[in-house]
C-alpha positions in Angstrom: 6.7 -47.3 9.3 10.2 -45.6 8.8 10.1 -42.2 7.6 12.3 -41.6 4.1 15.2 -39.4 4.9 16.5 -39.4 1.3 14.3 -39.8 -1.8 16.4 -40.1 -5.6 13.5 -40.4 -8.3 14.8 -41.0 -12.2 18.1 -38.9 -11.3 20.2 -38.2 -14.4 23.9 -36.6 -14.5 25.2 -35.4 -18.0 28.3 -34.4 -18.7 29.1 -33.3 -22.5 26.6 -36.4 -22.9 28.4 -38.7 -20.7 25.8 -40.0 -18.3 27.5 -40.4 -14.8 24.2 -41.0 -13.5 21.4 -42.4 -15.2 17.9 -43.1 -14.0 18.9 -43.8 -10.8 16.6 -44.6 -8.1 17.3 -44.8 -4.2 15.9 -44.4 -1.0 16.9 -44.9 2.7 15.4 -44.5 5.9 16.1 -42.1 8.6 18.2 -43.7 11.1 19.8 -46.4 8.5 23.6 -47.3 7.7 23.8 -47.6 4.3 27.1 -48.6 2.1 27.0 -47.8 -1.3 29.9 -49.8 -3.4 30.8 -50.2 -7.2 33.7 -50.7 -9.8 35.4 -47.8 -10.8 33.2 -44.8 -12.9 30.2 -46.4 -11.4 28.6 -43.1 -10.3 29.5 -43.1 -6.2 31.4 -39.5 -6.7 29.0 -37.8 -8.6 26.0 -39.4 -6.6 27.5 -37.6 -3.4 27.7 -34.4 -5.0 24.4 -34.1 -6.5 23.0 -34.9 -3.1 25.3 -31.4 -1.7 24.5 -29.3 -4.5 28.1 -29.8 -5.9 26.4 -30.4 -9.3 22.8 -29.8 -10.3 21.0 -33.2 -12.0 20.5 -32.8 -15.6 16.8 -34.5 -14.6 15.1 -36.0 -12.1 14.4 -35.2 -8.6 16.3 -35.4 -5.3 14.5 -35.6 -1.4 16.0 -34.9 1.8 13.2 -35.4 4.6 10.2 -34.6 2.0 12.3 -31.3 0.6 13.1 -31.0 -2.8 17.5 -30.4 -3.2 17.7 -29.5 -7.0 18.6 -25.5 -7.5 19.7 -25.2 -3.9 23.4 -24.4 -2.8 25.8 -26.3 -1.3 25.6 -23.8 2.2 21.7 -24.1 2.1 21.9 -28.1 1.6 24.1 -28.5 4.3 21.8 -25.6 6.8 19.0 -28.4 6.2 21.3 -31.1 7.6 23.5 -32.7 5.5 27.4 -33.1 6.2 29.7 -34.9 3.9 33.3 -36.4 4.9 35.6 -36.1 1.6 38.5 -38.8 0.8 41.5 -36.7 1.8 40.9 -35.1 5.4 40.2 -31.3 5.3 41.1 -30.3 9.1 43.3 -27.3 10.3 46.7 -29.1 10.9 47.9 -25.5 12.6 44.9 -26.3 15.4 44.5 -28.4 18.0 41.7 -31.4 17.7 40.1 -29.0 20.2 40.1 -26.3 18.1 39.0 -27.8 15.5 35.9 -28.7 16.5 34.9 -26.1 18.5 35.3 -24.2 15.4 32.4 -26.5 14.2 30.4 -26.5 17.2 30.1 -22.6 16.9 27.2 -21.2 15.7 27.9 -17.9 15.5 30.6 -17.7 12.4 31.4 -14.2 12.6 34.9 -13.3 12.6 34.4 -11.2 15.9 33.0 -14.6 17.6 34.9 -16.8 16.3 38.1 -14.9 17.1 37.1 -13.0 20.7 34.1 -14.8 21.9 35.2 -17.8 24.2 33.7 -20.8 23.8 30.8 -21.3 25.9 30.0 -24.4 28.6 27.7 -26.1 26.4 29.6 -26.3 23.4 32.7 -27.2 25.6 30.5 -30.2 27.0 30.0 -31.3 23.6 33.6 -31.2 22.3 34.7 -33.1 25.2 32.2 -35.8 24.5 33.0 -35.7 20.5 36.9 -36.1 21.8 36.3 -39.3 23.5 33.8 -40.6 21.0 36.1 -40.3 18.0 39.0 -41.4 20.7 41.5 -38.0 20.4 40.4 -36.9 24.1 44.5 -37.9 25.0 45.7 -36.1 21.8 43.0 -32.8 22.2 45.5 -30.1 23.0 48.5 -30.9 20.1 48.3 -30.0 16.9 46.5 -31.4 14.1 49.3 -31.9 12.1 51.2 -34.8 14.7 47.9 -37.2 14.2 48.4 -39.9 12.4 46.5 -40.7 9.0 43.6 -43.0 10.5 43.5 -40.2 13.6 43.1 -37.3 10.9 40.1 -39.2 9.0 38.1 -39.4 12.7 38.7 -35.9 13.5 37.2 -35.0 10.1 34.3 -37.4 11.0 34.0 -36.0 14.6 33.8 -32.4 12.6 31.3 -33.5 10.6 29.5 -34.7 13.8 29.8 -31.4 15.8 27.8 -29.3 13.0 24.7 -31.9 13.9 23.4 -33.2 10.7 20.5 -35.6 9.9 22.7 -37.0 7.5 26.3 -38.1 7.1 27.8 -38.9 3.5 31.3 -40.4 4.2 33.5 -40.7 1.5 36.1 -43.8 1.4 37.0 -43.5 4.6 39.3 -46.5 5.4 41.7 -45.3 2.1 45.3 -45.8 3.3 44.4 -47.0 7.1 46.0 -49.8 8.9 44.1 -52.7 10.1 43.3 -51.6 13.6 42.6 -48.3 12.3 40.0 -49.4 10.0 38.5 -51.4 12.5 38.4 -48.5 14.7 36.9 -46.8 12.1 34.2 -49.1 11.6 33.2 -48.8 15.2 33.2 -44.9 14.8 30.6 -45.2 12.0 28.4 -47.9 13.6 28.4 -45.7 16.7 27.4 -43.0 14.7 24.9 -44.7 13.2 23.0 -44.9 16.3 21.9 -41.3 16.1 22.2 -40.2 12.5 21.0 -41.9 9.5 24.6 -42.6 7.5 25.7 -43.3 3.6 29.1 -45.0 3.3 31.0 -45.0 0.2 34.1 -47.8 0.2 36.3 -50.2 -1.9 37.6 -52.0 1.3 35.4 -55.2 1.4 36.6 -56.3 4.6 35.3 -53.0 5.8 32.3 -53.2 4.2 31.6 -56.7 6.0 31.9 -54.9 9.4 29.9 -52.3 9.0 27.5 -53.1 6.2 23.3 -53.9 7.0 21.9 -52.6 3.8 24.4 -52.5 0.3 23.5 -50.5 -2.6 25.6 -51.7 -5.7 26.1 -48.9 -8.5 27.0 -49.5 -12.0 27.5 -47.5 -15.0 25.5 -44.7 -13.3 22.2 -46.6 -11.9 21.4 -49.0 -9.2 21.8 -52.6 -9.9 20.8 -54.6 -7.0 20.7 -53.9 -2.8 20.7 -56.3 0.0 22.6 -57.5 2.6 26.1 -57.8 1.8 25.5 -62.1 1.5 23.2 -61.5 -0.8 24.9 -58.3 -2.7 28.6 -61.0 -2.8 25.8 -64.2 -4.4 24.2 -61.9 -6.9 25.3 -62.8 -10.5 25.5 -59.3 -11.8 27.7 -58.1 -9.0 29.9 -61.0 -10.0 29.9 -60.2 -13.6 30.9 -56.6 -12.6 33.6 -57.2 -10.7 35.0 -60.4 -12.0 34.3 -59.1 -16.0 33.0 -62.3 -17.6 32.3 -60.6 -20.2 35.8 -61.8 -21.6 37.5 -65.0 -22.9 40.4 -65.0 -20.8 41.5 -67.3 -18.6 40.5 -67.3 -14.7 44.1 -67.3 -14.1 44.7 -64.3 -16.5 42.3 -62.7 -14.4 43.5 -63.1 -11.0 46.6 -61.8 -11.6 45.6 -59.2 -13.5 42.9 -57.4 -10.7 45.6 -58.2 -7.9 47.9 -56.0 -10.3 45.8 -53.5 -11.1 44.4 -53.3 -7.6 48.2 -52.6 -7.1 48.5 -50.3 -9.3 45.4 -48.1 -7.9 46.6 -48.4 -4.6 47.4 -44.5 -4.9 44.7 -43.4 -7.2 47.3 -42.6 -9.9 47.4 -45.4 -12.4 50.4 -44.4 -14.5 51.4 -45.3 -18.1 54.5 -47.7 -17.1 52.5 -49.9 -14.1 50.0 -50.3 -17.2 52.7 -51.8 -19.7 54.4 -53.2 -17.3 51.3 -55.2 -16.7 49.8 -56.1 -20.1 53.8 -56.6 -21.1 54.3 -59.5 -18.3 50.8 -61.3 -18.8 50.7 -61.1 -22.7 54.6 -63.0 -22.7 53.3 -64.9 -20.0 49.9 -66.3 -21.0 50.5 -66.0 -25.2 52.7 -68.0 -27.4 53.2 -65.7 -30.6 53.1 -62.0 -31.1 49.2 -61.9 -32.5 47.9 -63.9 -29.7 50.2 -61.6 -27.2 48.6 -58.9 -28.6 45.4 -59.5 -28.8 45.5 -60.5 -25.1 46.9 -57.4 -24.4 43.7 -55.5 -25.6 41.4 -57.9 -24.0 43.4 -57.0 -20.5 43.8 -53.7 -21.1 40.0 -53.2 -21.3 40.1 -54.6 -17.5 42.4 -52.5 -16.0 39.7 -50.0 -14.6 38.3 -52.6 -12.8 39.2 -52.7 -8.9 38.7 -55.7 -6.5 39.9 -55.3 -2.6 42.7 -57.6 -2.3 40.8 -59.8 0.6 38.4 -61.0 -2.3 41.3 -61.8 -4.8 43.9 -63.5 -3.0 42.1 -66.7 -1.3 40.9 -67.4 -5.1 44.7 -68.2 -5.6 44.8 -71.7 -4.8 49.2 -72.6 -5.2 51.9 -71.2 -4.0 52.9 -70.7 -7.6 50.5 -68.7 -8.2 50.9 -66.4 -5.1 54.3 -66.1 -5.8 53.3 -64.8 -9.1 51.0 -62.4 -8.0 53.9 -61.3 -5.6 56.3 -60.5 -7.8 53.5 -58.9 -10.7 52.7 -56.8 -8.0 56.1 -55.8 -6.9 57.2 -55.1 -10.3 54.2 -53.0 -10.5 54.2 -50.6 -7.6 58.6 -50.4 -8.5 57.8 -49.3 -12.2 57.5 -45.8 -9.5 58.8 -44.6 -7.1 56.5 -46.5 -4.3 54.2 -44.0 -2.2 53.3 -44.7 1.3 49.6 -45.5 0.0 51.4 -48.1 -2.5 53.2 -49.3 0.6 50.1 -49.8 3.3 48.4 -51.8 0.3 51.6 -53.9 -0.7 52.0 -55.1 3.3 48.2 -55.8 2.8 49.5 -57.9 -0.2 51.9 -59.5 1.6 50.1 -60.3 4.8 47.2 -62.0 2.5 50.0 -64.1 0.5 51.6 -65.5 3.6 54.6 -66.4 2.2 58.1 -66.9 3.9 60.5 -64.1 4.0 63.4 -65.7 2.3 61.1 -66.3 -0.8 59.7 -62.9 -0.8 62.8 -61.6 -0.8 64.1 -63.5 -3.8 61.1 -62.7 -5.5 60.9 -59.0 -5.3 64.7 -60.0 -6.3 63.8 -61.2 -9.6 61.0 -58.6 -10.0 63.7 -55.3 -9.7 65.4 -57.7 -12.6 62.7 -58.3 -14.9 61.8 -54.5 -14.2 65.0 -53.9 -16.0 63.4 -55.1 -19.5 61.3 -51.6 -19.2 64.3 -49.4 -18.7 
């Protein structure tokens, strides 16, 4: 029988009486990948940081191999063996990948050693093997700064790696990586998985579907189901999450509306004009008078927290109508701003997933910079 790495008995989170967490169980097995998904406010964040100490459970109790967590420190719960991987990648762009994680490998974290001592043979075996595994060995001797996004997020990983922990917590990690770099990725963490028990935190379904053997589903703060990822996708209150029956509108209403709202939180900054510029277009577009437009409009708006990857909305869009609709929502979405690069990896996505021909995308990101007008 497996041993429990992690143990999460009746964990509650309060804040000002908010319950981020709420009786939630959990448990995993050392050795295990594990990918923990949810909508939006579900609870992933805060579950991450209770497990490092970040914040203390209001109640409840939290195991890592048969210790108890609660009241420790963030530098005592990670002595014990756990490492966590945030979103954005927190490496020293002044050093090379080299020096990077032979600044991890070191045990001794005095100044003097860290500064004077060099670094002995062992711990230079073990960089060299954490270069090739996380596949910088060609790139160890340049600085930090002159990797690429994806190549950034693996040295962080191969960090995380080099201070040996049981367990590794990895935070979205595929966020703003191209294709081959997400696949790459995934091979990283499956790798990984081979010798350290792993918890995966990701939106990117398509990612999830590579790497994924056990799914744990959050929502509103507790656990709603686990499985395999078949079973987690055929489970009707996963679909009610995500796909919000909870409201009278239209299919069609809500296609378009998750494809532009998944727009829209393509940078993690859902501003005030992609927001009307949404609710404005569908409200005119799926109302007749101003009552029905808006009440549609508050209906929608309720929604909007609500993120889907794009490779589970698009195929539901079953004319070219309707993709070109969702094209041109979209690009009159991520226009309302000035478009970021993370807007921009997710809007190729988009694009790549509609598979329509240049000459009409072009006219219809045409039209969109026109209607855009109407805000202005």
């Amino acid at each position: 029988m497996a041993n429990k790495i992690l143990e999460i008995d009746a964990l509650t989170v309060s804040f000002d009486g908010f319950k981020a967490l709420n009786n939630l169980n959990f448990a995993m097995n050392e050795g295990e990948l594990r990918v923990i998904i949810g909508p939006n406010g579900a609870g992933k964040t805060t579950f991450l940081d209770v497990i490092t100490g970040k914040v203390q459970p209001t109640q409840g109790k939290v195991k890592f191999k048969g210790k108890k967590l609660s009241g420790r420190a963030e530098h005592d719960i990670a002595r014990l063996g756990i490492g966590r991987k945030f979103q954005t990648p927190r490496i020293y762009l002044n050093l090379t990948p080299r020096e990077n994680l032979e600044l991890c490998c070191n045990q001794d974290k005095s100044v003097l050693s860290t500064l004077l001592k060099p670094t002995p043979k062992a711990e230079r075996r073990t960089v060299g093997g954490l270069l090739e595994t996380i596949g910088l060995d060609h790139k160890s001797d340049k600085p930090a700064a002159l990797l690429s996004h994806g190549e950034k997020q693996w040295l962080e990983i191969g960090m995380l790696v080099a201070q040996s922990p049981d367990l590794l917590l990895v935070d979205e990690p595929v966020a703003g990586l191209t294709d081959e770099e997400t696949e790459r990725t995934g091979e990283l963490l499956i790798a990984l998985a081979e010798s350290h028990s792993v918890i995966v935190i990701e939106h990117d379904m398509e990612f999830v579907r590579q790497i994924a053997r056990q799914v744990t589903v959050l929502h509103e703060g507790s656990v709603l189901c686990e499985g395999t990822m078949d079973e987690v996708q055929n489970d009707p209150r996963v679909i009610e999450v995500y796909l919000g029956s909870e409201t009278s509108i239209t299919p069609d209403q809500m296609l378009l509306l998750r494809i532009a709202a998944t727009m829209a939180w393509a940078d993690g900054n859902f501003a005030p004009i992609q927001q009307d510029v949404i609710l404005d277009r569908l409200s005119r577009q799926f109302a007749q008078d101003a009552n029905e437009q808006a009440s549609l409009r508050h209906d929608l708006k309720d929604l909007l927290a609500k993120k889907i990857p794009l490779e589970e909305l698009v195929p539901k869009l079953t004319t070219p109508a309707e993709r070109e609709q969702a094209l041109m929502l979209s690009y009159e979405v991520i226009s309302s701003n000035q478009v970021n690069q993370a807007e921009a990896v997710v809007y190729q996505k988009l694009l790549k997933l509609l598979d329509l021909p240049p000459e009409t995308v072009s006219r219809l990101e045409a039209a969109a910079l026109e209607q855009l007008k109407t805000y202005q």
